[in-house]
Each structure stands twice: as C-alpha cells, then as structure tokens.
C-alpha positions in Angstrom: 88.0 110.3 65.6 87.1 112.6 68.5 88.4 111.6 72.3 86.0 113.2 75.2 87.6 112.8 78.9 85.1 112.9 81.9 86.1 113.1 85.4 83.0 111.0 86.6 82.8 110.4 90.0 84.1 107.1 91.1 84.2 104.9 94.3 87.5 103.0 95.0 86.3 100.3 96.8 89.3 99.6 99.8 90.3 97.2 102.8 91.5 98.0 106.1 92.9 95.5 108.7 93.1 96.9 112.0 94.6 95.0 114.4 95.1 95.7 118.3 92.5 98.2 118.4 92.0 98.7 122.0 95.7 100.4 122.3 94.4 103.2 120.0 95.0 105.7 122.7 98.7 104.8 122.5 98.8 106.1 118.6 98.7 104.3 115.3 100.9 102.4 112.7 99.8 102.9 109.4 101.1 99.9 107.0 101.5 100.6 102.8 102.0 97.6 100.8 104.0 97.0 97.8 103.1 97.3 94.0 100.6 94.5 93.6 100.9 93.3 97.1 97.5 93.8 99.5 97.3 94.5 102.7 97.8 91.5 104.6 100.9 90.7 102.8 102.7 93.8 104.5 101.7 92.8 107.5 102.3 89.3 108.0 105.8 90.1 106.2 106.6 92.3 109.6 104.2 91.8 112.5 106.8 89.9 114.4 108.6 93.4 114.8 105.4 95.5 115.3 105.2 96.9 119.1 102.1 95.8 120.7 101.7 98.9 122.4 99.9 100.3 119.5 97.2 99.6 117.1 97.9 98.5 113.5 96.0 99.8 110.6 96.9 98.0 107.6 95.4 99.7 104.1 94.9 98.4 100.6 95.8 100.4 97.9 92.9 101.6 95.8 93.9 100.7 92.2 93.5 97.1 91.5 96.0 95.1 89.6 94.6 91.7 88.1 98.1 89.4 87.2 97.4 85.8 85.6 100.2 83.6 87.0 100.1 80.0 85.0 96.2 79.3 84.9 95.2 81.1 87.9 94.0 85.3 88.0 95.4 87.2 91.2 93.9 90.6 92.3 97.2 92.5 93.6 96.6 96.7 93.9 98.7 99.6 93.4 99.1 102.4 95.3 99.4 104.9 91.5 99.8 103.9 88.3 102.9 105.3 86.0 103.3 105.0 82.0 107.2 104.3 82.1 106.6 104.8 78.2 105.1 108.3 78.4 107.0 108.4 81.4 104.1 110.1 82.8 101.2 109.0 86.2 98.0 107.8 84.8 96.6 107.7 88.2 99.4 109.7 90.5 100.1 109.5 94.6 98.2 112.2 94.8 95.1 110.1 94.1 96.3 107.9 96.9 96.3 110.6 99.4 93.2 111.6 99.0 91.7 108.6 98.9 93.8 107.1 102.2 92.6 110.9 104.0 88.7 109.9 103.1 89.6 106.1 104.4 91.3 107.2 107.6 88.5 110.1 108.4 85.6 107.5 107.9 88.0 105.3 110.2 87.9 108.3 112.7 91.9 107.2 112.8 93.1 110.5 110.8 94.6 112.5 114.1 95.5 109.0 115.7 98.5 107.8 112.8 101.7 108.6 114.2 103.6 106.2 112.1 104.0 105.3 109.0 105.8 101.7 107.2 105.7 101.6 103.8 107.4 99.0 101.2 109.0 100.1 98.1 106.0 101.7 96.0 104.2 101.6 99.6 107.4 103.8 101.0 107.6 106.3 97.7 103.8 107.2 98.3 104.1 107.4 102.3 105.7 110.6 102.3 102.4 112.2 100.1 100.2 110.6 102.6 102.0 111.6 105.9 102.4 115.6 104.6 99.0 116.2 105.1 98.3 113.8 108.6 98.4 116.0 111.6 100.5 114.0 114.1 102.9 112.0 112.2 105.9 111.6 114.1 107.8 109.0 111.3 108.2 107.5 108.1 109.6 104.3 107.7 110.3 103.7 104.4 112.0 99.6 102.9 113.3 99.9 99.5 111.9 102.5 98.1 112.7 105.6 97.1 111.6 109.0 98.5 111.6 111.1 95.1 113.4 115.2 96.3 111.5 116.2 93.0 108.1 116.2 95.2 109.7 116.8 98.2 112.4 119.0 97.7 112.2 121.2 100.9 110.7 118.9 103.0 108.2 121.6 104.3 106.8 119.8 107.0 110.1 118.2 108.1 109.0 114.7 108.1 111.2 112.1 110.2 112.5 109.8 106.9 114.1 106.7 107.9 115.5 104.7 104.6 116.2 101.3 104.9 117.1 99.4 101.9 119.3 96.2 101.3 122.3 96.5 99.4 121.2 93.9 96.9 118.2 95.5 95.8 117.8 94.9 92.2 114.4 96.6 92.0 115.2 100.2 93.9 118.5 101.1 93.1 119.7 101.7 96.9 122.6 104.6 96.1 120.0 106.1 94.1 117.4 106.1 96.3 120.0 107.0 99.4 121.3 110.2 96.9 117.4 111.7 96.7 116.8 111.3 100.3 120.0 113.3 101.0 118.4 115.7 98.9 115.1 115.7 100.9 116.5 115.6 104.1 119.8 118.3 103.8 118.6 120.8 106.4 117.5 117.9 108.9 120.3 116.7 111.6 118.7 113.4 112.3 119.1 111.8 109.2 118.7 107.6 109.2 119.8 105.5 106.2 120.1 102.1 107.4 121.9 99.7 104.7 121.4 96.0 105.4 124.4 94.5 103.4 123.3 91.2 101.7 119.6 91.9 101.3 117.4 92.0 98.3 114.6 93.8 97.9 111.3 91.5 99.3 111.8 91.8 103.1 113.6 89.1 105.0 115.4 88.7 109.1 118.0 91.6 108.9 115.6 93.8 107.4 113.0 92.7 110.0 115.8 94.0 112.6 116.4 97.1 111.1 113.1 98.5 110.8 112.5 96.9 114.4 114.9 99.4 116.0 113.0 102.1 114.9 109.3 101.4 115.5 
C-alpha cells in the first residue's frame, strides 16, 4: 500500500455572533467556546457578566464535531483536534489561529479585540490567538489550562487570568495552576482565582469571578 498526503486548500466554514456592535469604539470581547460547544453556548453561559460597554464577538471553532446522543446527531466544533493515543495534534491551535486572524480581518475587528474569554479547550487555545492580535490587553481563561511548553517565556507578556473551580474533574486545577506559574514567573500581576466548590461547566461563583475582571 502506498499513502500520498496533500495539503489541498480547504475552506473552514465558521460563525460569528456579534452582539452590541455600536460600542465597537469602546474595544472588543472575543468569546472561545468549549470542546464541542458552539458559539452561542459560551455566551449565553456568561452574558449576564459581560459589560455592555463593549461589543461581543462570539466565534465558532472551525473543526466540526458530529456527537450522536440517544437517536439524535448534534454538530458541536473543536477549536484542534489531539490523538491522545499518538499523543500527537491532528489539526493543532495553530490552525485555529490562523483561521480566527482570517475571520477577525474579514470582520475588520482584528485591531479592535482587547479581550479575550475562553472556556477550557476555548482558554488553552486563547493564548495562540491573542500572541499575534495587536491590542490585547487580557486573557481570561475558565478551566483550562495554559500549556508553559508553548509559552514558556511569555514573549509578549500577555495579562493571564486563571480561573478554575476546585472540583474540576476535567482540568486538573493544581496542574493547570503549576503551568501557568511557569508562564507567568517574570510577571508581578499574576491572577489565579480558585472558586472552592465548583466543577468544571460554568455556574454563579464562577460567573462572579470572571465578572470582576472583565
């Protein structure tokens, strides 16, 4: 048998929800879903917190996910996809990045995003997306874990915030606190908020953590 890889070009068809549009001038919040999430779920999970002072760009991962749950197909996406057998990307954040930079460009909201909230494989693929926007001021990420092995210097001394719940049975919180140490060393403001009692899916007290820092 003889394998042949192509790198075709490919369109990844994608949704935005933009939301309070007339207070672009203000700046923009850029929301990244969970795995197998879209983008409305991240945003009805925290609009009660979001200022309205800005405008809310809500994006859907590129990568779709179809999930059968009893007798009825779902479409959920994925912001990369990783072979935990190979233990290796098939499609890596990188991919996202691009993508989410050819998104926000045709958008004309590339130099407007000055914030970033992303939940759990949302938050692990924020900081790949906000190194390369050129007026982030934060990254908010909810259980999830900011890996040091792609970040190790934090070149561009992004503004991590870490919020996780100390229940979290999908992000390991202590491990995810320990890389973001790593990331974060020659920073002074460094925010870790742990919200004792929560899981990982977003619920009140997580809803009042990340509100005091938008």
């Amino acid at each position: 048998m003889r394998t042949i890889e192509y790198n075709l070009p490919v369109l990844f068809p994608t949704r935005a929800h933009l939301y309070q549009e007339e207070q672009k001038s203000n700046g923009c919040i850029l929301l990244l879903h969970g795995f197998n999430q879209d983008a409305k779920t991240i945003y009805e999970d925290i609009k009660s917190v979001l200022p309205s002072n800005k405008m809310i760009v809500s994006l859907e991962a590129p990568l779709p996910v179809p999930q059968k749950r009893k007798e009825k197909w779902f479409l959920g996406f994925s912001w990369y996809i990783f072979d935990f057998n190979k233990k290796d990307f098939i499609y890596s954040p990188e991919l996202a990045n691009t993508l989410t930079e050819g998104y926000l460009k045709k958008l004309s909201l590339w130099d407007s995003i000055d914030t970033i909230v992303g939940f759990s494989q949302g938050g692990y693929t924020a900081p790949f997306i906000a190194s390369s926007l050129p007026n982030i001021n934060k990254v908010i990420g909810i259980n999830c874990r900011f890996r040091h092995e792609e970040f190790k210097d934090n070149p561009n001394q992004l503004n991590l915030v870490a919020i996780h719940g100390s229940n979290d049975q999908m992000v390991n919180p202590n491990e995810a606190i320990e890389s973001y140490k790593k990331i974060v060393q020659n920073v002074e403001d460094q925010k870790i908020i742990v919200v004792e009692g929560s899981g990982h899916f977003i619920d009140e007290n997580l809803l009042k953590a990340l509100s005091s820092q938008l």
